[in-house]
Backbone as CSV, one residue per row, in Angstrom:
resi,resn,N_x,N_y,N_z,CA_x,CA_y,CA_z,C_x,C_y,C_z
1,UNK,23.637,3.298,0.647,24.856,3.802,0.016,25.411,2.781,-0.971
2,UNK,25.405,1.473,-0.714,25.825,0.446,-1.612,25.402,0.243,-2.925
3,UNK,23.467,-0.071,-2.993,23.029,0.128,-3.663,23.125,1.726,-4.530
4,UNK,23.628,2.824,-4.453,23.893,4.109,-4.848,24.923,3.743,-5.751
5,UNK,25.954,3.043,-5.023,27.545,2.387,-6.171,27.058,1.675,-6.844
6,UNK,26.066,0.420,-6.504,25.832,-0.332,-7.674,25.173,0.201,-8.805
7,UNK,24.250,0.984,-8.648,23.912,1.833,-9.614,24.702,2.360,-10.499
8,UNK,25.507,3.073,-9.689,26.836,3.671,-10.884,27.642,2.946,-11.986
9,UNK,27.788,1.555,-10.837,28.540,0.905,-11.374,28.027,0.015,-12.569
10,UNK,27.081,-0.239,-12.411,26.219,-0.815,-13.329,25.939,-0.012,-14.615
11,UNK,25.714,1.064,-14.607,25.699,2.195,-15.523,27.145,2.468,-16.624
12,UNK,28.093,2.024,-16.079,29.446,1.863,-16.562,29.824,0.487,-17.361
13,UNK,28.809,-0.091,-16.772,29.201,-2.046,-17.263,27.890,-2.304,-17.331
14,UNK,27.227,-1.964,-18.507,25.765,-1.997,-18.966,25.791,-3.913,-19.137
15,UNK,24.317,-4.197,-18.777,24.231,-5.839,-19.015,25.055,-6.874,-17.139
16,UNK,25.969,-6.263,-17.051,27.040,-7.108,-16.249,26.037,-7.025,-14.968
17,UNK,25.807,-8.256,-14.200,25.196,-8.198,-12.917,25.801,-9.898,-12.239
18,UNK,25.876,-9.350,-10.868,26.357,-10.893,-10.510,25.379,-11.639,-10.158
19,UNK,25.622,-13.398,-10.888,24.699,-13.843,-11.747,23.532,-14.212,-10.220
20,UNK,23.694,-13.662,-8.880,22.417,-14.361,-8.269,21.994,-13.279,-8.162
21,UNK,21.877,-12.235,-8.918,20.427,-11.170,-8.629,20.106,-11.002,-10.578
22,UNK,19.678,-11.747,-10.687,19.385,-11.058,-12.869,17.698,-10.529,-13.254
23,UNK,16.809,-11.051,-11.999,15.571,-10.380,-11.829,15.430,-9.914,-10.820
24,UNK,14.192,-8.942,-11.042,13.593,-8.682,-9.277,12.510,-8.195,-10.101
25,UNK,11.538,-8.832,-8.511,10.437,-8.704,-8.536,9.502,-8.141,-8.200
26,UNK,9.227,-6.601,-8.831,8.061,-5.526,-8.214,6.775,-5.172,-7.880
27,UNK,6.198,-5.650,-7.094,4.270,-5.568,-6.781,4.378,-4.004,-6.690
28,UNK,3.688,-3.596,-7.459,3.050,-2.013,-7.656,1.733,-1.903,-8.104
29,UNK,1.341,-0.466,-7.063,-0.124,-0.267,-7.168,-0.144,0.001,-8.646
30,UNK,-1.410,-0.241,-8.778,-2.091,0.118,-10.389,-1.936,1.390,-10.627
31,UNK,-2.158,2.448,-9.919,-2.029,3.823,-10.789,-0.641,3.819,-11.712
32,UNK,0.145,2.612,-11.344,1.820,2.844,-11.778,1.763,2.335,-13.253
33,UNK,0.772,1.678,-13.358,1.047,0.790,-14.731,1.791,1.610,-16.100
34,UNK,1.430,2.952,-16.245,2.006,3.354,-17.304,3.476,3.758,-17.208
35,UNK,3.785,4.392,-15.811,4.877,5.442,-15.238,5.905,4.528,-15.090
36,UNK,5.595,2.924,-14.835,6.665,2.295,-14.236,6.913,1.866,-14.901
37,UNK,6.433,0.926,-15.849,6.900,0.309,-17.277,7.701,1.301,-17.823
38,UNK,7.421,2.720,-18.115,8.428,3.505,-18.782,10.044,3.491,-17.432
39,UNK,9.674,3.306,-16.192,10.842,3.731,-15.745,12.040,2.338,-15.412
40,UNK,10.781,1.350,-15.615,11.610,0.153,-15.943,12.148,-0.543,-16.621
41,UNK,11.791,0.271,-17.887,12.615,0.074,-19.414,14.035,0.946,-19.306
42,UNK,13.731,2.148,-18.675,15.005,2.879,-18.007,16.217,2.129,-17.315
43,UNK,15.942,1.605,-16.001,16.232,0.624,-15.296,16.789,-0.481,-16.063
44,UNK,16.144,-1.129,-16.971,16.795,-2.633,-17.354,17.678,-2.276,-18.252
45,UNK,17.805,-1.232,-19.342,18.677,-0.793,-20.227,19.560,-0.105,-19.244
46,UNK,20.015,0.030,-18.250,21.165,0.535,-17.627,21.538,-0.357,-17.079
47,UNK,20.752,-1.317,-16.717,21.469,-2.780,-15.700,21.612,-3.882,-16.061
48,UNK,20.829,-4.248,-17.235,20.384,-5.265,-17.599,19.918,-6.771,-16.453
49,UNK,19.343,-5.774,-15.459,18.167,-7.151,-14.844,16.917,-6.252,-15.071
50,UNK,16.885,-7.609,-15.430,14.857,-7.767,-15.790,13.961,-7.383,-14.781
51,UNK,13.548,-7.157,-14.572,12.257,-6.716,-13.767,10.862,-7.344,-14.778
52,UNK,10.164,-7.791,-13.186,9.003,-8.355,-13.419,8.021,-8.003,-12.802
53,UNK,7.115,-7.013,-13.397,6.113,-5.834,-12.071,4.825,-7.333,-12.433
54,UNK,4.341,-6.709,-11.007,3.290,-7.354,-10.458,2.313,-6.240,-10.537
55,UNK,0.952,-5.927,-11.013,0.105,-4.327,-10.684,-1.240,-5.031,-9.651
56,UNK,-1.674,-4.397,-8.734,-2.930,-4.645,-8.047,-3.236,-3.253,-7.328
57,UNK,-4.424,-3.661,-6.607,-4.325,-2.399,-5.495,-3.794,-2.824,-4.181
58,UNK,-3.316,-1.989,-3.559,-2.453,-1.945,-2.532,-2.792,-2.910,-1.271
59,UNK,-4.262,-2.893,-0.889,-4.646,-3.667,0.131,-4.513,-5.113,-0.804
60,UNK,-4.917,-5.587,-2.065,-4.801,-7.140,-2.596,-2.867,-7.252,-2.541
61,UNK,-1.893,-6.746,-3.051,-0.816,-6.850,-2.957,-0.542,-7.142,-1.407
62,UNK,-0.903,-6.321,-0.623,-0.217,-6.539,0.738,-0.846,-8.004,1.537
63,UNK,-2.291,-8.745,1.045,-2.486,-9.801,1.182,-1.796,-10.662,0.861
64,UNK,-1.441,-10.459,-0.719,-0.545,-11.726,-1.712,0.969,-11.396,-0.517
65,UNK,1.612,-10.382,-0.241,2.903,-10.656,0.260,3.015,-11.349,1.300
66,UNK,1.602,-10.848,2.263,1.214,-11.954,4.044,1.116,-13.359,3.361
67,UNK,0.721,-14.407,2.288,0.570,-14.986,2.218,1.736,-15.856,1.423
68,UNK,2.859,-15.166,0.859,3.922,-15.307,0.804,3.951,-15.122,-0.857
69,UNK,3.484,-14.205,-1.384,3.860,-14.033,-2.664,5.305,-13.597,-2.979
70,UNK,6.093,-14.039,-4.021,7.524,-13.882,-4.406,7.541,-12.650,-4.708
71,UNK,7.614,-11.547,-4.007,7.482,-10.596,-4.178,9.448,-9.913,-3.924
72,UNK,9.847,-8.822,-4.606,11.382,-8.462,-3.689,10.800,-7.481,-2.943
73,UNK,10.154,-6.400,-3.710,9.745,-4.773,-3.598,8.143,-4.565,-3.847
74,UNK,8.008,-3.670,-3.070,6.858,-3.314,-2.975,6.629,-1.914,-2.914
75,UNK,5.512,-1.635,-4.003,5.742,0.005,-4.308,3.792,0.082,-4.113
76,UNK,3.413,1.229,-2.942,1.883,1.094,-2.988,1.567,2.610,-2.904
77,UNK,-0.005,2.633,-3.293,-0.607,3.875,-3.326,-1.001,4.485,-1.993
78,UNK,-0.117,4.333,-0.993,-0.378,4.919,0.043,0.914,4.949,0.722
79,UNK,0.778,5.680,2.190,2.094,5.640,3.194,1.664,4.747,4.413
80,UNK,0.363,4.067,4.364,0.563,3.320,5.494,0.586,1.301,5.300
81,UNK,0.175,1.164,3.978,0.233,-0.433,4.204,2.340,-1.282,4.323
82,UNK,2.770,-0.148,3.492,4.915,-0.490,4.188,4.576,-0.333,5.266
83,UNK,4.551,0.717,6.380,5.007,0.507,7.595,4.604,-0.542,8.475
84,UNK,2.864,-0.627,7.825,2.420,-2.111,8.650,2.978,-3.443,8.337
85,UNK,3.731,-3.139,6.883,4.735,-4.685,6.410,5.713,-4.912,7.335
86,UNK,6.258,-3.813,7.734,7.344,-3.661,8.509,7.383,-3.570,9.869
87,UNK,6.362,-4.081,10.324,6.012,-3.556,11.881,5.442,-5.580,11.989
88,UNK,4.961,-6.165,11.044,4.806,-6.948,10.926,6.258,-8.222,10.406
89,UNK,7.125,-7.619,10.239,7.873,-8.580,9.511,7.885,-8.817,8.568
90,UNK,8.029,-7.930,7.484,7.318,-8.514,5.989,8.228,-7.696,5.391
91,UNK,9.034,-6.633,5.574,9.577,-5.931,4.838,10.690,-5.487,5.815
92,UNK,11.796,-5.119,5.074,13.101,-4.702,5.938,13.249,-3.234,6.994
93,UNK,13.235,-3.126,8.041,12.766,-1.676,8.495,14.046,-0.810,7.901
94,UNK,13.485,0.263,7.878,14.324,1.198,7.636,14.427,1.790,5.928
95,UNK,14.064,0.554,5.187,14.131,0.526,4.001,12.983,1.342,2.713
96,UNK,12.057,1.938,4.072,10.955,2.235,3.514,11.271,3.804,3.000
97,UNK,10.822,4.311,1.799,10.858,6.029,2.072,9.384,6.065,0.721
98,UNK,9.209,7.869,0.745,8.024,7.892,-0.111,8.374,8.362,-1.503
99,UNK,8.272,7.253,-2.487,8.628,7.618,-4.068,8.205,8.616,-4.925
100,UNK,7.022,8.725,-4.752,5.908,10.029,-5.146,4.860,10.527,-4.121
101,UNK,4.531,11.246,-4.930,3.073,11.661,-4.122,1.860,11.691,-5.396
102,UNK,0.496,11.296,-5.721,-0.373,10.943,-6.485,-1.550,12.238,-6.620
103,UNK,-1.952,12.706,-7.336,-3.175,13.237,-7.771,-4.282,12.556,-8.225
104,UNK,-5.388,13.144,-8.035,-6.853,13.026,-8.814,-7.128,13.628,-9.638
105,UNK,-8.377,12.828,-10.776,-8.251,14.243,-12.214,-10.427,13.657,-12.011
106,UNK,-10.941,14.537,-12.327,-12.116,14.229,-12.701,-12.148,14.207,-14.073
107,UNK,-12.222,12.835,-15.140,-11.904,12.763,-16.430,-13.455,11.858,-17.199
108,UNK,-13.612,12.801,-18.451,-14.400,11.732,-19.500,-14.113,11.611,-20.731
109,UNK,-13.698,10.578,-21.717,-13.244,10.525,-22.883,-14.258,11.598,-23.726
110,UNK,-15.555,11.874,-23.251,-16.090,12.971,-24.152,-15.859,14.516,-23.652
111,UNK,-15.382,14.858,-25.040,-14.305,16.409,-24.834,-15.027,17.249,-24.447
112,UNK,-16.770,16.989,-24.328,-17.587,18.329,-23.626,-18.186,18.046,-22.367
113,UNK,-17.939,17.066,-21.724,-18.552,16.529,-20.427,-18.414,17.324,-19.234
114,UNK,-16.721,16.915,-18.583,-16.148,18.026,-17.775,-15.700,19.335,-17.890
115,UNK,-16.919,19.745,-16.671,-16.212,21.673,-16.601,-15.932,21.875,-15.664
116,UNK,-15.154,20.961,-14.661,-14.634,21.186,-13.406,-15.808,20.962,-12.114
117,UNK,-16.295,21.564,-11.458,-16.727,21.327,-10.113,-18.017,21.118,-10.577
118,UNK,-18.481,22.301,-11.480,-20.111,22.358,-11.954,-20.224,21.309,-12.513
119,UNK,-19.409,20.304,-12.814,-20.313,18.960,-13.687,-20.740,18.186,-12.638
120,UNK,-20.046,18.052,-11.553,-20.579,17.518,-10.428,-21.802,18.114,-9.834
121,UNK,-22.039,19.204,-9.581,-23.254,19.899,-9.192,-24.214,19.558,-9.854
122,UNK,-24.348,19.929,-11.247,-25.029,19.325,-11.943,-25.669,18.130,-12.165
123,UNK,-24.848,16.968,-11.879,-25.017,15.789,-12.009,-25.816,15.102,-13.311
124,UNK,-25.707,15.476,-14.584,-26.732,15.741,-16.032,-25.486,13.898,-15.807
125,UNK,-25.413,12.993,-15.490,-24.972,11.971,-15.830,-25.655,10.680,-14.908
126,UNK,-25.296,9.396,-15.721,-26.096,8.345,-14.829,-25.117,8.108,-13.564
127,UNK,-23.558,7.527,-14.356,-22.537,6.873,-13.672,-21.798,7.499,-13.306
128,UNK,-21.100,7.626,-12.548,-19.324,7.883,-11.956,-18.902,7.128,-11.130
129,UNK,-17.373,6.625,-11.884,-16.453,5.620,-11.486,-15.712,6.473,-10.555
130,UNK,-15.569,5.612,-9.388,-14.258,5.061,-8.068,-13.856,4.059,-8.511
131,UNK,-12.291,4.253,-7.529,-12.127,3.089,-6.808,-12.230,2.649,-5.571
132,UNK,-12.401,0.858,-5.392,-12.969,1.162,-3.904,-12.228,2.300,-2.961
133,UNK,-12.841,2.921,-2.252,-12.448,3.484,-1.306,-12.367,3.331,-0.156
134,UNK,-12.372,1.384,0.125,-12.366,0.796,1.872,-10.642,0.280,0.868
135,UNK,-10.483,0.361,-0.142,-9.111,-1.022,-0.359,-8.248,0.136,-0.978
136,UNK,-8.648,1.502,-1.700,-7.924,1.733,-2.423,-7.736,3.848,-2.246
137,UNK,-6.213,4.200,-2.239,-6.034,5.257,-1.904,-6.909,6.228,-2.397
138,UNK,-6.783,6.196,-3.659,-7.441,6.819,-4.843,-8.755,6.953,-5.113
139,UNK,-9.529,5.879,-4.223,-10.937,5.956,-4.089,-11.391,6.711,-3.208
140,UNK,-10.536,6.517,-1.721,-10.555,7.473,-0.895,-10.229,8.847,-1.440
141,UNK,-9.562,9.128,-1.741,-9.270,10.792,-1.798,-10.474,11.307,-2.708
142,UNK,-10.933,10.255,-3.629,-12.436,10.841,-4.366,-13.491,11.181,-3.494
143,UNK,-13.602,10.418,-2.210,-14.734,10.503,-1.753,-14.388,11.417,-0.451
144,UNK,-13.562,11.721,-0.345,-13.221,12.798,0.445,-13.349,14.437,-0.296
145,UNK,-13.228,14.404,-1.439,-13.392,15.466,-2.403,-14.887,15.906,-2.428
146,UNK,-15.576,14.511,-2.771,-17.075,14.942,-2.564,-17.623,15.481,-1.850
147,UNK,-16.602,14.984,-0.922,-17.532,15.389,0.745,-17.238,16.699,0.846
148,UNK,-16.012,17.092,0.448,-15.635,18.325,0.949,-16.328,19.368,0.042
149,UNK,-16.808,18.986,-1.298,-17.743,19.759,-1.979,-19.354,19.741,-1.710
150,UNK,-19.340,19.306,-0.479,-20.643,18.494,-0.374,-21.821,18.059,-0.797
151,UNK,-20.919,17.269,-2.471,-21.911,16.718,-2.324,-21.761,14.921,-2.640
152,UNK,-21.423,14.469,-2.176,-21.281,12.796,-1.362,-22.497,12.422,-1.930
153,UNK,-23.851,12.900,-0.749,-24.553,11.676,-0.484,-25.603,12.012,-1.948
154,UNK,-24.977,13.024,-2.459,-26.072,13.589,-4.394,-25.717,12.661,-4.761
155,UNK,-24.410,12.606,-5.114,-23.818,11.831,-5.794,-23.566,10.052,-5.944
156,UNK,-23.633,9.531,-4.867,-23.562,7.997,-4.261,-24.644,7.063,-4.998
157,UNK,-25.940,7.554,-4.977,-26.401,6.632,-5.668,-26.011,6.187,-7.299
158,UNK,-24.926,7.426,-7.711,-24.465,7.196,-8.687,-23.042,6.231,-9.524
159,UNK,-22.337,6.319,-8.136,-21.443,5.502,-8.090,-21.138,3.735,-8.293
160,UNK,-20.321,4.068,-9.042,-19.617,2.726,-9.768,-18.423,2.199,-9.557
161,UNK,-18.404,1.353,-8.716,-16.653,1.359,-7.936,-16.186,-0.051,-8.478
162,UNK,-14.769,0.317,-8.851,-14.170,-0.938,-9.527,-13.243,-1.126,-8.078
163,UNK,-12.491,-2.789,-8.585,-11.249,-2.839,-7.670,-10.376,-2.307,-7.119
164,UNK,-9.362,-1.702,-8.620,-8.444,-0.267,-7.758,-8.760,0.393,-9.108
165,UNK,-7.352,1.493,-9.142,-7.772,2.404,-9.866,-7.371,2.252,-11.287
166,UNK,-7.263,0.833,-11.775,-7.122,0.673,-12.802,-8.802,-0.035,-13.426
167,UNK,-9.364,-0.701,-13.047,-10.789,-0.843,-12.933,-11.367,0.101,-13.202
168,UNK,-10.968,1.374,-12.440,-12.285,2.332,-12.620,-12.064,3.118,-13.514
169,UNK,-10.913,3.217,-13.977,-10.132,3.825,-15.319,-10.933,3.121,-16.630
170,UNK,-10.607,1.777,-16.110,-11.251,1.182,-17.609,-12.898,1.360,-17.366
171,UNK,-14.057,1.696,-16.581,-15.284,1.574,-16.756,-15.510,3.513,-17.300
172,UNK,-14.442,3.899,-17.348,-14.805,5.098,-17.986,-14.081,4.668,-19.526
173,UNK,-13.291,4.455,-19.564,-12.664,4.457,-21.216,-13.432,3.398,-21.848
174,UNK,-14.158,3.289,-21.563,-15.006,1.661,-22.024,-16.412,2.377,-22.460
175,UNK,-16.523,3.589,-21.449,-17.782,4.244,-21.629,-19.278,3.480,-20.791
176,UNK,-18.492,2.758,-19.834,-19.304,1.928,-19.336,-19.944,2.890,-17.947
177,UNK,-19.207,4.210,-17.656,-19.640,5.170,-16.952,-19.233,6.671,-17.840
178,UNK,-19.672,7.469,-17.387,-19.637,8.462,-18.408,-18.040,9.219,-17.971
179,UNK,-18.092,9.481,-16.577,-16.911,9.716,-16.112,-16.478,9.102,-14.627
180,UNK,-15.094,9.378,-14.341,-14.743,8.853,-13.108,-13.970,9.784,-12.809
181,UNK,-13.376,9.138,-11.103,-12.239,9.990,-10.341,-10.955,8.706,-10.640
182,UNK,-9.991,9.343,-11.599,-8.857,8.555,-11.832,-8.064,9.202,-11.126
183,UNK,-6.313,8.633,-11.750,-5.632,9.001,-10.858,-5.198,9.780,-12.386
184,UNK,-3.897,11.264,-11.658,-3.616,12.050,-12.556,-2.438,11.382,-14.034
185,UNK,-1.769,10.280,-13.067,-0.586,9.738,-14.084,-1.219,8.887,-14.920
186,UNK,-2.861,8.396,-14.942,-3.760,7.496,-16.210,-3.869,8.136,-17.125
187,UNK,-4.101,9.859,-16.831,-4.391,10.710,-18.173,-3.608,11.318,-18.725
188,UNK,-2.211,11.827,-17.899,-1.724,12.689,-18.020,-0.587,12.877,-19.421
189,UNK,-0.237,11.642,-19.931,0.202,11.420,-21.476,-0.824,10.995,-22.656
190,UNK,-1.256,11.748,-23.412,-1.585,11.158,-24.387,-3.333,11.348,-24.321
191,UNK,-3.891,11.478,-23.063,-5.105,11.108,-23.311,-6.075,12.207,-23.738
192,UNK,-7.470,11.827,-24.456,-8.314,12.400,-25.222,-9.107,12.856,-24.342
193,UNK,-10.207,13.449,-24.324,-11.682,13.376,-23.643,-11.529,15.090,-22.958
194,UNK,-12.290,15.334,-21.333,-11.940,16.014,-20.936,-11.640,16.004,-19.621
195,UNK,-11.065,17.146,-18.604,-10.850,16.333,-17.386,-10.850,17.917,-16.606
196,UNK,-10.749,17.490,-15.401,-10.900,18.548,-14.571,-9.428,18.139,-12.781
197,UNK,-8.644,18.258,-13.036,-8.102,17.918,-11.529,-8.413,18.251,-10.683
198,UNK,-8.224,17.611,-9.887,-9.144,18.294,-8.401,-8.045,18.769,-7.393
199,UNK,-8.584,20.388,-7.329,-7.632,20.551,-6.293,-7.301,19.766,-5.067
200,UNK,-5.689,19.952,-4.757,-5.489,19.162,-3.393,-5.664,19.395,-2.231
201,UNK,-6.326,20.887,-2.221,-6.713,21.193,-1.009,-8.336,20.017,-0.511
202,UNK,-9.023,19.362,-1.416,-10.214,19.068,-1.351,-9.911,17.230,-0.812
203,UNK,-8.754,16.901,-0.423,-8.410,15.452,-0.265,-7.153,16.186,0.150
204,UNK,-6.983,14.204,0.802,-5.758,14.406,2.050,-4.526,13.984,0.609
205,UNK,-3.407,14.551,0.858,-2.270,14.356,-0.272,-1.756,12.606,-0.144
206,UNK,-1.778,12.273,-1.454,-1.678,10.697,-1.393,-0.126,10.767,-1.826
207,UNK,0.559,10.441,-0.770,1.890,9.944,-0.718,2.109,8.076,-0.803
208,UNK,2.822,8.197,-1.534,3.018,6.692,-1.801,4.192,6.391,-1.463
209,UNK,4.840,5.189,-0.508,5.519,4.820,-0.520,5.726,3.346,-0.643
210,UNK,7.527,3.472,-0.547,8.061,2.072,-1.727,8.827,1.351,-0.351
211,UNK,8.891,0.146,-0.076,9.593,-0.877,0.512,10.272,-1.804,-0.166
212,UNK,11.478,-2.136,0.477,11.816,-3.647,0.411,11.509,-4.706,1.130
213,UNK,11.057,-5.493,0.841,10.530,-6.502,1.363,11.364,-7.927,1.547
214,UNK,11.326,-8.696,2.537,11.819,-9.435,3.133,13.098,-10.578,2.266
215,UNK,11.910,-10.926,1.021,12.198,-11.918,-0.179,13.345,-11.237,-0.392
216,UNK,13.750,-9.894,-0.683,14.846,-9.032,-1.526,15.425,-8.655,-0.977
217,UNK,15.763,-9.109,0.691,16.580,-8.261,1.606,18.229,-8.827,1.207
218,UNK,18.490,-10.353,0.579,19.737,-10.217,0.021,20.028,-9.852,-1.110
219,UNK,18.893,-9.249,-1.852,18.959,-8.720,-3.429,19.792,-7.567,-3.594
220,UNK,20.924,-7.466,-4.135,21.262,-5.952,-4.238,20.873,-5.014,-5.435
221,UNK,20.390,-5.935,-6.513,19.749,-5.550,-7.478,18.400,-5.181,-6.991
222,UNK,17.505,-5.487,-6.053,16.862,-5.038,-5.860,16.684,-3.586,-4.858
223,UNK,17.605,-3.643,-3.995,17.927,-2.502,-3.435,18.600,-1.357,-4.725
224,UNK,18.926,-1.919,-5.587,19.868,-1.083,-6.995,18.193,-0.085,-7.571
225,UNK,17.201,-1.325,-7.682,16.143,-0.695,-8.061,15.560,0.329,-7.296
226,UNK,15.322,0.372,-6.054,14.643,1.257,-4.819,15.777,2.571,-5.097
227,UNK,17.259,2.108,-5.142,17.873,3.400,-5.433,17.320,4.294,-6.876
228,UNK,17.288,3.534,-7.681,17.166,4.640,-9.148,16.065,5.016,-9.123
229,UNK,14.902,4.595,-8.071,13.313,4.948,-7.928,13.833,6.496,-7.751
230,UNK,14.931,6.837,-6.949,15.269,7.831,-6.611,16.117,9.049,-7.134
231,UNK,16.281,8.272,-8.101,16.995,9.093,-8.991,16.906,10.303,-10.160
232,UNK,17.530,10.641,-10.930,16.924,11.882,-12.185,16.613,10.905,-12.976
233,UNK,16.691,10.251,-13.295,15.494,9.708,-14.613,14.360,9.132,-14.243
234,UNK,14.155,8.394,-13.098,12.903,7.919,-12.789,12.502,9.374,-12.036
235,UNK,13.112,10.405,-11.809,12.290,11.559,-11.061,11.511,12.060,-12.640
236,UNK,12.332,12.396,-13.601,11.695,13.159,-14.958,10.149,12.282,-15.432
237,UNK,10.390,10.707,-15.008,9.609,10.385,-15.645,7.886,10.466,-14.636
238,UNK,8.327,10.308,-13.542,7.434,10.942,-12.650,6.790,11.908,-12.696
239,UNK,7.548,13.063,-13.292,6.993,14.027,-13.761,6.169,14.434,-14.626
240,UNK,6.335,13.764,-15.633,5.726,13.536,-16.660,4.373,13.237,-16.656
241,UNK,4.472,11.929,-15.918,3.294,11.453,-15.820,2.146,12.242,-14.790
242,UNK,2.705,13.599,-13.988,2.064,13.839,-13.277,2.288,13.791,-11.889
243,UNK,2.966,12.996,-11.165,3.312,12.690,-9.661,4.259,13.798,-9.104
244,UNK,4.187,13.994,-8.059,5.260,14.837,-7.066,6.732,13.788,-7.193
245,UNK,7.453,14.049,-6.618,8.829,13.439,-6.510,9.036,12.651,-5.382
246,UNK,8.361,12.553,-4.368,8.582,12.102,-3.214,10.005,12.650,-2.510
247,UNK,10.476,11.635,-1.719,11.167,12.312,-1.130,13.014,11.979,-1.974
């Protein structure tokens, strides 16, 4: 509720923050890189604190925070590595809720590649990019898709798995695979090629949720941030890019 006033209030007295919160510091999964920069340009022009995102995949972030990275907030491509922060001591309980929810797109910068399910059947290609799918949400829900189309084990010797899902984004836009399983908010502004989403019935729904974490538990600017995650402008821009609203 506090953080809800500071928001407001901040919105009224653009720039003004009391001077021991003027950054905070956000570790967010990679699918965010485009969505959050736009919603944190939002954010700093209403508050004027800076924000300083951190991007990885979710299992390397939740290492860097066990090991004491300066982290305030933590925003990941899944719903279970917060609760284990928080069950662990690493993040404030209670503080956790789910910001979005994430899609898959089957995408190739060449505009005649993908025709939806049959390009997979087919398999007329060498490569297709993941991400890992032991570290990373997004890799999983690809390879759960396969399976559920069955065809996994056609397909595997073909596979090209980057770190998270910003890796495997770039070994397709690079052309270094012909296509991959990205996430829906990489393509969903602006991009060329062709793509196919994959229904969500074919993967488990990737809910992502956002924590505060231990470092930021006296931050109110950082709790200011977790609030406007929640708000109508970071909801529109969510949208945009493709994501559900969370909660």
């Amino acid at each position: 509720m506090f953080a809800r006033k500071l928001i407001l209030l901040l919105s009224l007295l653009p720039g003004i923050l009391p001077a021991i919160a003027q950054e905070v510091t956000v570790a967010a999964a990679s699918d965010l890189s485009l969505a959050m920069k736009e919603m944190v340009a939002g954010f700093e022009q209403q508050t004027g604190v800076r924000v300083r995102l951190v991007f990885g995949s979710s299992a390397g972030l939740y290492a860097q925070i066990r090991n004491g990275a300066p982290f305030d907030v933590f925003l990941a491509a899944d719903d279970e590595t917060p609760p284990r922060l928080e069950s662990e001591g690493f993040a404030v309980a209670g503080s956790r809720f789910t910001y979005a929810t994430g899609g898959i797109v089957l995408y190739s910068p060449d505009d005649k590649l993908v025709r939806g399910e049959a390009t997979l059947k087919e398999g007329r290609f060498v490569k297709l990019a993941i991400a890992n799918p032991a570290t990373a949400p997004y890799g999983a829900a690809a390879v759960q898709a396969m399976r559920a189309l069955g065809l996994y084990e056609t397909l595997e010797p073909k596979l090209v798995q980057g770190n998270n899902i910003a890796q495997a984004y770039q070994f397709v836009a690079s052309r270094n695979a012909e296509l991959g399983f990205v996430a829906l908010s990489q393509v969903a502004v602006g991009s060329q090629g062709s793509r196919w989403t994959v229904p969500e019935t074919l993967y488990e729904p990737i809910a992502q949720d956002a924590v505060l974490l231990e470092r930021g538990a006296g931050s109110e600017a950082a709790r200011a941030f977790l609030a406007f995650l929640r708000g109508p402008q970071a909801r529109a821009v969510k949208q945009k890019y493709g994501y559900g609203p969370g909660d």
